[in-house]
TIKE-966362 format. One line per field, with one value per residue (C-alpha): residue number from 1; x, y, z. Coordinates in Angstrom, 1 decimal, padded with zeros to 4 digits. Each point is the difference from the previous one (the first is absolute). Layout:
<sites>
num	[NUM,...] $
x	[X,...] $
y	[Y,...] $
z	[Z,...] $
</sites>
This chain:
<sites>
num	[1,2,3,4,5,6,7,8,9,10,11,12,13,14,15,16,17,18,19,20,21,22,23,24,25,26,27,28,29,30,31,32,33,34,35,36,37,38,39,40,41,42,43,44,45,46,47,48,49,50,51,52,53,54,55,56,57,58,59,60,61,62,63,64,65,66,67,68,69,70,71,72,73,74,75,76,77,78,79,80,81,82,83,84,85,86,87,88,89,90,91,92,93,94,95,96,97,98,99,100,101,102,103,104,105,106] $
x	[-109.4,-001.3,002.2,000.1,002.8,000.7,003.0,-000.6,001.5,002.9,-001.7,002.9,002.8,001.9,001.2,002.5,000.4,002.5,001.5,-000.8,-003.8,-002.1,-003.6,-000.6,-003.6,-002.2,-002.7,-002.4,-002.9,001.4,-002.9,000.8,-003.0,-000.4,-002.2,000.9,003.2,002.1,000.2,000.6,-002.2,001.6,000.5,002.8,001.9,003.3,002.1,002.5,003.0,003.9,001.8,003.7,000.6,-001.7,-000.9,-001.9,-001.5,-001.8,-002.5,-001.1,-000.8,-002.1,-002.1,-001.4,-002.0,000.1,000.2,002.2,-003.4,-000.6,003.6,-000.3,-003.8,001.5,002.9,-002.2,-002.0,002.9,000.8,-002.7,-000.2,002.8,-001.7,-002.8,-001.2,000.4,003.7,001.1,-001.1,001.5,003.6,-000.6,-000.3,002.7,002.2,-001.1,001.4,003.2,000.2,-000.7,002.2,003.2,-000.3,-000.6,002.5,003.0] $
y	[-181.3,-002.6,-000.6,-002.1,-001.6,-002.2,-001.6,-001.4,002.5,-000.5,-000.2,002.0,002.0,002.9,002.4,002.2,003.3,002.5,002.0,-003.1,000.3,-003.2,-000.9,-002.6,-002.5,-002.5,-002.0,-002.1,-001.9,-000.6,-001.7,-001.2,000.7,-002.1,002.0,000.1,000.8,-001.1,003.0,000.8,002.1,000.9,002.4,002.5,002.0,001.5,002.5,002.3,001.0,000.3,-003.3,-000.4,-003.3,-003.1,002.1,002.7,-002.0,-002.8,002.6,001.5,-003.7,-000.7,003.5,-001.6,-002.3,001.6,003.4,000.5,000.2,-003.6,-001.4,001.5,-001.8,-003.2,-000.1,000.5,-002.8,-002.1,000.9,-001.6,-002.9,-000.5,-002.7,002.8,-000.3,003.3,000.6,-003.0,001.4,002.6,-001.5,-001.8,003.0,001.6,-003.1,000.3,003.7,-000.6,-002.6,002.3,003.1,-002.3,-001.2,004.0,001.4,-002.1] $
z	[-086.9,-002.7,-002.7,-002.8,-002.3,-003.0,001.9,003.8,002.5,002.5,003.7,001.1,-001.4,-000.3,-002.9,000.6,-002.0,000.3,003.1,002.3,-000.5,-000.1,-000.7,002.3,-001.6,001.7,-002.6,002.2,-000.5,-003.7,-002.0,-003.3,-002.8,-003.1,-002.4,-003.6,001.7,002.9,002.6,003.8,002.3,003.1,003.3,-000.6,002.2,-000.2,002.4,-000.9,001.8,000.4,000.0,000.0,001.8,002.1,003.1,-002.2,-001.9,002.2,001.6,-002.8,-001.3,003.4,-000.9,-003.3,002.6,003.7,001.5,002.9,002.2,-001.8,001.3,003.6,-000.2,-000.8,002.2,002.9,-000.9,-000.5,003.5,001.3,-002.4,-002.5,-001.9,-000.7,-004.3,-000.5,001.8,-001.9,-003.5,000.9,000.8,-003.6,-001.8,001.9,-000.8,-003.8,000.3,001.8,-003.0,-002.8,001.5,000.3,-003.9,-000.9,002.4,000.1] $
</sites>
């Protein structure tokens, strides 16, 4: 989804709202506009689900960016050639998750 904000958005993060219930938000291809304002136009998405701790959390991260079809896709490539582009955006982004799960559920 397209968004649009006075203030530029997080590329990941999590907000957590009551009974262990998260929104989980990706912003990519963040573009900054400079009109008679100063605004940001970027890609949105955000999942909902259940998070209590690390292990909960980190997948529902992955799903802002890759399906489970996505993951199995990838890890079969990487199977025949680890240094594949695609596998090794993915093991950034998974990285970047790990990352932002461990600061949120310590």
């Amino acid at each position: 989804m397209l968004a649009e904000s006075n203030f530029r958005p997080q590329e990941l993060s999590v907000l957590k709202l009551s009974g262990g219930m998260c929104e989980f938000v990706l912003c990519e291809n963040i573009i900054k506009k400079i009109d008679e304002r100063i605004s940001y136009q970027y890609e949105l998405t955000m999942v909902s689900g259940k998070a209590f701790n690390y292990s909960e959390s980190v997948p529902l991260l992955i799903r802002l960016k890759y399906s489970q079809s996505d993951e199995m896709e990838l890890m079969n490539k990487a199977i025949l050639n680890n240094k594949d582009a695609d596998y090794i955006t993915y093991r950034q982004f998974v990285e970047r998750c790990k990352e932002m799960a461990k600061s949120n559920f310590n």
